[in-house]
C-alpha positions in Angstrom: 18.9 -100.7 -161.8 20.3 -104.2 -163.0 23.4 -105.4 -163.1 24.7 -108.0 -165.9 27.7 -109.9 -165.6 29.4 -111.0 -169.2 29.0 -109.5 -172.6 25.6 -108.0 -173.5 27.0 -105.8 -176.2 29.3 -108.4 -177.9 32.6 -106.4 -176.4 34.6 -108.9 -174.5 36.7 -105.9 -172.6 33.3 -104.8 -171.1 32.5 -106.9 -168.4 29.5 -105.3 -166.3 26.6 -103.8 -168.2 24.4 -101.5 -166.4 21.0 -100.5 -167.2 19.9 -97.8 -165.1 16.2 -96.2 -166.4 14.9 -94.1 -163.5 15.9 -93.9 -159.5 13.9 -91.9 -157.0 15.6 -91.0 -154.6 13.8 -88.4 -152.0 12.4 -86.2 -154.5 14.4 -86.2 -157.1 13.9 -88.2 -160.2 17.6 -89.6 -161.6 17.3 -90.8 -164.8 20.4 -92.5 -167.2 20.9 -93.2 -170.2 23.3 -94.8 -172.2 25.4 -92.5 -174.6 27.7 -94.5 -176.2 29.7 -98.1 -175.8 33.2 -97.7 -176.9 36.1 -100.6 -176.7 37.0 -98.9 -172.6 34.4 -96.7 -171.7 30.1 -97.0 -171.2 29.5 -93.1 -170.5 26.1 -92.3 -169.4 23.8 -89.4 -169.6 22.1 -88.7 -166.2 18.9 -86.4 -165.7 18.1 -85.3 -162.8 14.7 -83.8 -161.8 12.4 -83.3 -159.6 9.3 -85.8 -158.6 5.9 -84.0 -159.3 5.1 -84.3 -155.6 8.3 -82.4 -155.1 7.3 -79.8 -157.6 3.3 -79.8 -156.4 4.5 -79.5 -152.8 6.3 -76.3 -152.5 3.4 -74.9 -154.5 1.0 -75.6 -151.5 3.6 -74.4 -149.0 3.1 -71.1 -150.5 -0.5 -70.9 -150.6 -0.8 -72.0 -147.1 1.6 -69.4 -146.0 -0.7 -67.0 -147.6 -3.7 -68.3 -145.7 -2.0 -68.5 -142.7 -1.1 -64.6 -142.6 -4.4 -63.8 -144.1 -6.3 -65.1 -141.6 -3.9 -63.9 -138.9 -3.8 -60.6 -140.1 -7.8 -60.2 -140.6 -7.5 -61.5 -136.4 -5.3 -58.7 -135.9 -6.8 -55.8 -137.7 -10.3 -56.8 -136.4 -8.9 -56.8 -132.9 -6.3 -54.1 -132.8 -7.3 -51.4 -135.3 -11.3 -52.1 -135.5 -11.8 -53.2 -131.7 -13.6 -56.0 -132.3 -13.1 -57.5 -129.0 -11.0 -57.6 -126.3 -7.7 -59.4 -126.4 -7.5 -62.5 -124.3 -4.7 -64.9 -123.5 -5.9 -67.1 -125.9 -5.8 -64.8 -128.8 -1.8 -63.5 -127.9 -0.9 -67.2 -127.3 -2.8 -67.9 -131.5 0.0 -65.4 -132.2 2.9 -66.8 -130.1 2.0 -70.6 -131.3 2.0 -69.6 -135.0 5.7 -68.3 -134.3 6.7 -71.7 -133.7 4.2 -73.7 -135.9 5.2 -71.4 -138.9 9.0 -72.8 -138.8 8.5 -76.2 -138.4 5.9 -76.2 -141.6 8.7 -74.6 -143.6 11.1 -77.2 -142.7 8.7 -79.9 -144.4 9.5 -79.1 -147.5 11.1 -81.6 -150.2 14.8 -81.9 -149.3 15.1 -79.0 -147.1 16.4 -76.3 -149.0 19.0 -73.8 -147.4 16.8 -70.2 -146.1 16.6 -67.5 -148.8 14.7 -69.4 -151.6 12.2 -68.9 -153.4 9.8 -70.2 -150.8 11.0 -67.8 -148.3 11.0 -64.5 -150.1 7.5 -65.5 -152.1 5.7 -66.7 -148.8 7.6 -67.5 -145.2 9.0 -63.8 -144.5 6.0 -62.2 -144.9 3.8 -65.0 -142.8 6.4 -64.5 -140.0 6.4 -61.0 -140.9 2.3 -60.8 -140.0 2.9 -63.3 -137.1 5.6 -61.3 -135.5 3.3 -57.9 -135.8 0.5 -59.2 -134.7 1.9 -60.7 -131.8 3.3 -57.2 -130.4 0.3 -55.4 -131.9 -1.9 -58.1 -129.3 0.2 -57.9 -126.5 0.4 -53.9 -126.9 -3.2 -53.8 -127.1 -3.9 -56.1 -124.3 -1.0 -53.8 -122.0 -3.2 -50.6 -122.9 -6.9 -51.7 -122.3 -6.0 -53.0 -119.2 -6.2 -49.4 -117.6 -10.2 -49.4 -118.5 -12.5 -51.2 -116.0 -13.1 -55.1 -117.6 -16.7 -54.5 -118.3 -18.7 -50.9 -119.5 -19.8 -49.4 -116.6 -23.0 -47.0 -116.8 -22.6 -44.3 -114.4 -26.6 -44.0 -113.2 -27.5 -40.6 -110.8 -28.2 -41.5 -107.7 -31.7 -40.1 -106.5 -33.1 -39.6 -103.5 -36.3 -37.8 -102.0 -33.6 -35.1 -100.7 -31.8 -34.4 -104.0 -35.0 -34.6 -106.3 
């Protein structure tokens, strides 16, 4: 932005001239430009847009919402439905920790915008959706195999010269 003092147009009632060509502020992009010069008046056209790491950004917010419920729900359904393993402490705290991680990654975004954008209903519900279900669906499993014994047990006959 620059600011001349005097008569750059050859008006002597104008007495500032300003030439503003583009201002980022943030992630927006505010660009003026002059629209006309009359005897009183300088009026100004001003565009504003957005920077293309403000455009690029919310892009990869989205994707790595999608990873990050992808990968927790492939956790989940190996665990819970397929009984891949056992469920540990470890694994319902993955759950609980994404909860909280989830939120504050959402807040990163270029000039926090309000909830109930497009970046919530295309990506955030439904990663906090998969979060929140898993974490119940882990903590439910882990309250129901707790009435078997912690490792197999093989139930062997016991044999002795008397019972043979």
């Amino acid at each position: 932005m620059y600011v001349w003092r005097g008569n750059p147009v050859g008006n002597p009632k104008i007495g500032l001239h300003l030439n503003v060509t583009s201002v980022t502020i943030n992630a927006l992009r505010f660009d003026a430009v002059p629209a006309n010069y009359s005897t009183a008046v300088i009026t100004y056209n001003l565009n504003v847009s957005r920077t293309s790491v403000g455009q690029v950004y919310p892009v990869f917010l989205i994707v790595a919402f999608w990873l990050i419920a992808s990968a927790l729900g492939f956790v989940a359904c190996s665990i819970i439905i397929h009984e891949y393993r056992r469920v540990e402490a470890p694994v319902i705290s993955l759950f609980s920790g994404s909860l909280f991680a989830v939120p504050a990654l959402r807040n990163t975004a270029p000039l926090s915008p309000p909830f109930g954008c497009t970046l919530d209903y295309s990506s955030f519900f439904w990663c906090m959706l998969v979060c929140v279900l898993g974490f119940f669906g882990m903590v439910g499993r882990y309250i129901y195999q707790s009435t078997y014994p912690p490792f197999p047990v093989k139930i062997v006959p016991y044999e002795t010269a008397d019972n043979k």
